[in-house]
C-alpha positions in Angstrom: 51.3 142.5 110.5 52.0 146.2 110.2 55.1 147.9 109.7 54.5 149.5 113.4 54.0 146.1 114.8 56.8 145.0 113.7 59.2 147.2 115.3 57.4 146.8 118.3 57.7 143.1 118.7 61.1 142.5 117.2 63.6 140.8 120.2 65.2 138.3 118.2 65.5 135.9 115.3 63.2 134.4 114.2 60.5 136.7 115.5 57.7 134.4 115.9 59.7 132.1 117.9 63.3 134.0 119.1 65.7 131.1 119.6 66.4 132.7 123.1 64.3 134.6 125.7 64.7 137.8 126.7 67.0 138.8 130.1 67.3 139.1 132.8 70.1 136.0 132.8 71.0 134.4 135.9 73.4 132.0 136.2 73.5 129.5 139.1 76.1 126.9 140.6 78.1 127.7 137.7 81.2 125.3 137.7 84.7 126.2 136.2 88.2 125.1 135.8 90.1 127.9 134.9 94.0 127.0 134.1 96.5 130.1 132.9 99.4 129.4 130.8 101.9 131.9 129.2 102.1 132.1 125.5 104.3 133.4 122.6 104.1 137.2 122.5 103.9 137.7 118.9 100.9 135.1 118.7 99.3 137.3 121.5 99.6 140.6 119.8 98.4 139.1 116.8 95.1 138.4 118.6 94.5 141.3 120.6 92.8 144.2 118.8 93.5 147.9 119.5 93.1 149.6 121.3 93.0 146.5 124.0 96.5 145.8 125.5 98.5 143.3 127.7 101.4 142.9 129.8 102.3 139.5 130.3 101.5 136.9 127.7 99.1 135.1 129.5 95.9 133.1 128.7 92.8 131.8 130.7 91.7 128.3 129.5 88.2 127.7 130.7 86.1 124.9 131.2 82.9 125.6 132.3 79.8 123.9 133.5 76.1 125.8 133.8 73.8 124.0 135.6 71.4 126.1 135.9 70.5 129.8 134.2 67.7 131.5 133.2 66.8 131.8 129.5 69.6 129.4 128.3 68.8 126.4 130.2 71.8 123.6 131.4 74.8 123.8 129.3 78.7 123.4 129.3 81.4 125.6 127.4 84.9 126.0 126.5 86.8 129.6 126.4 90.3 131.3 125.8 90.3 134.5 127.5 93.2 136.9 127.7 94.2 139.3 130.2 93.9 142.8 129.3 94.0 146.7 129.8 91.4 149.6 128.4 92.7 152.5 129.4 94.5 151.2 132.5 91.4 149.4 133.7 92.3 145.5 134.0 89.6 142.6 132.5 89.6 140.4 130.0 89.3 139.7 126.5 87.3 136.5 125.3 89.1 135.3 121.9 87.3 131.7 121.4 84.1 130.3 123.3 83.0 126.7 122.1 79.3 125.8 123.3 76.8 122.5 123.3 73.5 124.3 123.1 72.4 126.5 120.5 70.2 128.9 122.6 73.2 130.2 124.4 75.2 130.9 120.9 72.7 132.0 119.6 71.7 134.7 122.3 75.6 135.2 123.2 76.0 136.0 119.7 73.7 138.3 118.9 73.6 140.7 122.4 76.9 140.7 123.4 79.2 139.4 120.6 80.5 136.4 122.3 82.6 134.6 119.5 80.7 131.4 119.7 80.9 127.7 117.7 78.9 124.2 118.7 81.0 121.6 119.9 81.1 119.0 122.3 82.8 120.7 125.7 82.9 119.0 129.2 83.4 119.5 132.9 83.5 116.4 135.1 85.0 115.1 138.4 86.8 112.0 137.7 87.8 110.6 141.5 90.5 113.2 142.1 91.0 114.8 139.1 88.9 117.4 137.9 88.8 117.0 133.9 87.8 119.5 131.4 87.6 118.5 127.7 86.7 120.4 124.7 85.8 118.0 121.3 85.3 119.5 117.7 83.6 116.4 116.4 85.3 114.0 116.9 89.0 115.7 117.4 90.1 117.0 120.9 90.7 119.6 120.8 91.9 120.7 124.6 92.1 118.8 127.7 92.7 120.2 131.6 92.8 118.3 134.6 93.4 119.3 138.1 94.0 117.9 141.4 90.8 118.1 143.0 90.1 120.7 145.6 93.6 120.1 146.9 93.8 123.9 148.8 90.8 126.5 149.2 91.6 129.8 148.0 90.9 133.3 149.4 87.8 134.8 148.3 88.9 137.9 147.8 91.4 136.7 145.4 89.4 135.0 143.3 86.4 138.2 143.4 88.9 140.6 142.2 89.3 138.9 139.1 86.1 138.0 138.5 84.6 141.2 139.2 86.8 142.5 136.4 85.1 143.7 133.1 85.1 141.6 130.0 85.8 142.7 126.4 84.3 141.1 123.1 84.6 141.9 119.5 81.0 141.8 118.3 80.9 141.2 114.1 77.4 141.3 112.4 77.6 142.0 108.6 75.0 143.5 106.2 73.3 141.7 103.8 75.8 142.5 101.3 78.5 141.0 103.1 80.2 144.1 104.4 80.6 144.8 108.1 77.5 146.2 109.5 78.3 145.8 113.3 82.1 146.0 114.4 82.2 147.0 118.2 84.5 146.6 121.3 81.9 145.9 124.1 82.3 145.7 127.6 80.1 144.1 130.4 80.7 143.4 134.2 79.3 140.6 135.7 76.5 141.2 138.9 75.1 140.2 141.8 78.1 137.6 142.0 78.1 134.7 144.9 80.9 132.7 144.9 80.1 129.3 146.6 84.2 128.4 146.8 86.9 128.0 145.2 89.9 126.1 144.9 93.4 125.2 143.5 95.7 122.3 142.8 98.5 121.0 140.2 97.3 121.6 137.0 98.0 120.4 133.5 96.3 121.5 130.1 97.4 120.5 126.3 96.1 122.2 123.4 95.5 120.6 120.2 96.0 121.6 116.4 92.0 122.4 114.4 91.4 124.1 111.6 88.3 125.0 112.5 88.9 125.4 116.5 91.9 127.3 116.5 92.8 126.9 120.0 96.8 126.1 119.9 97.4 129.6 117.9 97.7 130.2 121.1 100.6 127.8 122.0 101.3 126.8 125.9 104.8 127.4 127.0 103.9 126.5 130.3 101.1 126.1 133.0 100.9 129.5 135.6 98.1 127.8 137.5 95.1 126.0 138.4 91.4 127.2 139.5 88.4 125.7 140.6 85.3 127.3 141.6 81.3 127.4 141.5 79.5 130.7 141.1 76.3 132.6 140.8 75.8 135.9 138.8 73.8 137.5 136.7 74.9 138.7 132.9 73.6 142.2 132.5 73.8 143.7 128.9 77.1 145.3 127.7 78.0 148.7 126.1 80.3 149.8 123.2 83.4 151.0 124.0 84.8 151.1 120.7 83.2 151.6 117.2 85.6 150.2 114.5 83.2 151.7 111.9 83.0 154.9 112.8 
């Protein structure tokens, strides 16, 4: 294969066979149980990186269920996101995402920067409890339930969140070990449907990893519960900040 060839046909690792396929993504029915809790403030500026800021000390546990997308097939995943500002615009910054499929981690990695690890994360109704789980082996590491679709929520309410922008710190190294890739990026998700959602009393506990560092983050108390199903489609992101330059 030539040198020109090459360059041409490069997506992906490994190039014969990339370990994802290429966009557009579509996600659909996409099921979550999102519960926010407050946190310590000095834990929370400790994992925010300039030049993101926050308010309150809140954090978004997710639990989330894809049944169907294009390119990364059926999965389930695990997230902490935080609530954050970029120069007064409002979104969110994703701090830990735990996946069961390596085509998804492997493709979030790589494109966006998504800060993804295998594990063993669930969504599941359980008569009237919606149950999340999130398993590092064989340790649990976090577990949310929630009453299940106890009260419907507004739309709006839930759209204005979700159509908020989402921040990742995307590392790749050189092959001498040194950073290569350090970048704030930003995407938006589009084309978003939002089949319902709902809320209910909530509870979520967190549990000590070493290698799922989830509790860093430690729950002073449950804000609230949400439930909801989704389509949308994840366009690619751009840098907004270049820690390298």
């Amino acid at each position: 294969m030539e040198a020109a060839d090459v360059a041409n046909t490069a997506f992906a690792m490994p190039m014969t066979s990339p370990s994802f396929a290429r966009g557009p993504y579509r996600y659909t029915n996409r099921e979550y149980l999102v519960i926010t809790y407050r946190t310590d403030r000095a834990a929370l500026e400790e994992a925010v990186p300039e030049p993101l800021t926050f308010d309150e000390p809140l954090v978004r546990c997710e639990f989330m269920r894809m049944e169907s997308s294009t390119g990364f097939g059926r999965y389930s995943g695990a997230a902490q996101h935080i609530p954050v500002m970029l120069n007064g615009e409002r979104g969110s910054y994703t701090l830990n995402m735990y996946l069961d499929a390596y085509a998804p981690i492997s493709g979030g990695r790589e494109l966006w920067g998504f800060p993804q690890k295998l594990a063993k994360p669930q969504l599941a109704v359980e008569r009237d409890t919606l149950v999340g789980t999130l398993d590092y082996g064989p340790v649990q590491v976090a577990r949310g339930t929630m009453g299940y679709k106890h009260r419907a929520l507004e739309q709006d309410v839930v759209l204005r969140v979700f159509n908020e922008p989402s921040f990742l710190l995307k590392i790749i190294p050189h092959v001498d070990g040194s950073p290569r890739i350090c970048e704030l990026v930003r995407y938006v998700r589009q084309d978003i449907v939002l089949h319902g959602a709902w809320t209910g009393p909530c509870a979520l506990d967190l549990h000590r990893h070493a290698l799922a560092p989830m509790s860093d983050l430690p729950i002073k108390d449950a804000v609230s519960g949400v439930h909801m199903i989704t389509d949308f489609t994840l366009p690619h992101g751009n840098v907004v900040h270049d820690y390298l330059a």
